[in-house]
N, C-alpha and C positions, 0 to 999 in steps of 0.2 A: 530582484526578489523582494525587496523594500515594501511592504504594504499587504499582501499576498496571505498573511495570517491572522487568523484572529484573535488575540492571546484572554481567552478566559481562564489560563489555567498558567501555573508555574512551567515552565520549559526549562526544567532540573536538567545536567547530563547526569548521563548514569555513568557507571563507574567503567572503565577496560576491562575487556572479554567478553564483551553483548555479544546474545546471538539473535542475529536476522532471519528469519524462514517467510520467503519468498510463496506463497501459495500458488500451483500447480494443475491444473485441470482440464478436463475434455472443454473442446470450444474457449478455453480462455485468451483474449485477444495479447498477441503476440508482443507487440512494444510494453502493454499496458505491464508486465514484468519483466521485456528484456531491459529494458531502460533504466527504473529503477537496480536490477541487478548490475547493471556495466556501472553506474554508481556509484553502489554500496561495494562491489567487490573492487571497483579502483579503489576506496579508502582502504579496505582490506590490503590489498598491495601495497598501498604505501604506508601505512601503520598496520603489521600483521598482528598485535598486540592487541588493539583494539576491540574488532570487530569478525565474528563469525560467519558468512551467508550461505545459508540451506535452501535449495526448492524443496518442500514437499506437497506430498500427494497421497489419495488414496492409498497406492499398492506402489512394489516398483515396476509396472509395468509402462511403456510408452503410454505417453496422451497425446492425441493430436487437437494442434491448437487452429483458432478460426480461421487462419490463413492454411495451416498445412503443414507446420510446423511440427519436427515429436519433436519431446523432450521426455526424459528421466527424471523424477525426484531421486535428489540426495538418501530421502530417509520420507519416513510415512509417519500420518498423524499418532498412531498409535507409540510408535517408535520416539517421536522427537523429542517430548519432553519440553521444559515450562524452556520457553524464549522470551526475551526483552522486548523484541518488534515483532507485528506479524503485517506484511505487505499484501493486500488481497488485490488478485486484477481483476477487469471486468473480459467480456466477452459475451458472447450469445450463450454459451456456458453457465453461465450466472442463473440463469431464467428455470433451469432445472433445479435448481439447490433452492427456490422461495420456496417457502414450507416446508421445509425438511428438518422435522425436530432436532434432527441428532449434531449437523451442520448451527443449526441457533443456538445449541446445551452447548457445541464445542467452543463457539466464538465467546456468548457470554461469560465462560470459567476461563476461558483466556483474560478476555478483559477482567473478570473479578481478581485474577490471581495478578495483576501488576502488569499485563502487555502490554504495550503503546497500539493499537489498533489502528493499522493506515489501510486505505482503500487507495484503486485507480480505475478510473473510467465507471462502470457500470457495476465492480465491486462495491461498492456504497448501496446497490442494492439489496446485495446479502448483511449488511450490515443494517443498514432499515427493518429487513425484513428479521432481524434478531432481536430488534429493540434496541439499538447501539446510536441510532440518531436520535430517539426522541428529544424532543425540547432545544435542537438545538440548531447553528448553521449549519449547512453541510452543500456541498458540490458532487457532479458527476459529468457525465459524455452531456453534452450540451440541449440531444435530444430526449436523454431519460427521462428529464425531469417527471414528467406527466404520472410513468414508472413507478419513481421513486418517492412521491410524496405520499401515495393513498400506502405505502406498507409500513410506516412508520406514525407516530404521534407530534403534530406541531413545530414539523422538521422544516427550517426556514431555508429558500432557498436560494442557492448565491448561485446563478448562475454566469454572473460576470469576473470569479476569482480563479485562480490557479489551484489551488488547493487552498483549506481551511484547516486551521491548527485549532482546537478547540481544548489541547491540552492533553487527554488520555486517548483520542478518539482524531486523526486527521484522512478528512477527504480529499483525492486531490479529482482534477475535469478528468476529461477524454486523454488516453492513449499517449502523446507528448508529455503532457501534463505530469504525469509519472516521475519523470527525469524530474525538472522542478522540488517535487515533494521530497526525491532522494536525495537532492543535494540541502532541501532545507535541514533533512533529518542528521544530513553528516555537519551541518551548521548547527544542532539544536544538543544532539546526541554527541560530535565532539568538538569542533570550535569554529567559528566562522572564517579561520585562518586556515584551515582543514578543506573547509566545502571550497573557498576559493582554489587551492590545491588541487582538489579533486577534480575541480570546476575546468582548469587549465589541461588537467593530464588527458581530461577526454574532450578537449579542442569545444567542448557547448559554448559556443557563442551565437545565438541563432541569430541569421540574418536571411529569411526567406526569400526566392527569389519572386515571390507572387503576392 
């Protein structure tokens, strides 16, 4: 995980009792938030003091995800109320939310009000597209790029890192990549003695066989 970040910003933890809300939508690619969630809810397990984690969503109605996948949100944007982290995934989902004022009002008053704002896979495009990457690095799915550059302002791009920590605002790559950004965040958000924990309980050791 060593090198993986880019620290422009203090990487404060916050205090026990954060809550995590996991974003939820039609077409959102499936790992790009199961992963991060098996994650952040092992740290939940093993420290329930800690750490909160909510899917939301539009309504509570099923969304089916790019694979075919439903799922349920916990609770709805309306309903959730201000959270610590907000985890966005990507998916073909994504491409419907560019330009949609009310989706770019909601993310910016997130971020102005103190959220840590993390992206996965092709999420970094809504977050471009809200004004959340200008001026700075940022990562996505390795073919977005092209995507992702023209909806934001002099957004530098890494497309050789895991995810990018830029302090208020972290992107992580493609779909695996996710896992990664979650354990940096149970390493950032509560001890690097933690993420290795975490890191154990859900066996992540990758050693591909290809």
């Amino acid at each position: 995980m060593e090198g993986a970040t880019v620290a422009l910003a203090d990487a404060t933890r916050v205090a026990s009792g954060m809550r995590i809300a996991i974003a939820v939508f039609e077409g959102a690619e499936e790992l790009d938030f199961v992963g991060p969630w098996e994650v952040l809810a092992a740290w939940r397990f093993l420290y329930p003091d800690d750490v909160e984690v909510l899917l939301v969503g539009e309504d509570s109605a099923p969304v089916t995800c790019a694979k075919g996948m439903k799922v349920v949100a916990h609770t709805t944007w309306d309903e959730v109320g201000d959270v610590n982290v907000l985890v966005y995934p990507g998916g073909r989902g994504t491409r419907t939310q560019l330009g949609d004022e009310h989706i770019r009002s909601r993310l910016r008053g997130m971020k102005e009000r103190g959220t840590l704002m993390t992206s996965v896979c092709t999420g970094a495009l809504v977050y471009a597209d809200a004004g959340l990457l200008d001026g700075q690095p940022a990562t996505t799915y390795w073919s977005a790029f092209d995507e992702l550059l023209p909806l934001g302002r002099e957004i530098t791009p890494r497309p050789d890192d895991r995810f990018i920590d830029v302090g208020d605002v972290i992107t992580a790559a493609g779909v695996s990549a996710g896992i990664d950004m979650a354990l940096h965040l149970v390493g950032r958000l509560g001890s690097p003695e933690k993420a290795r924990e975490v890191r154990r309980y859900i066996q992540y050791d990758p050693e591909p066989p290809y």
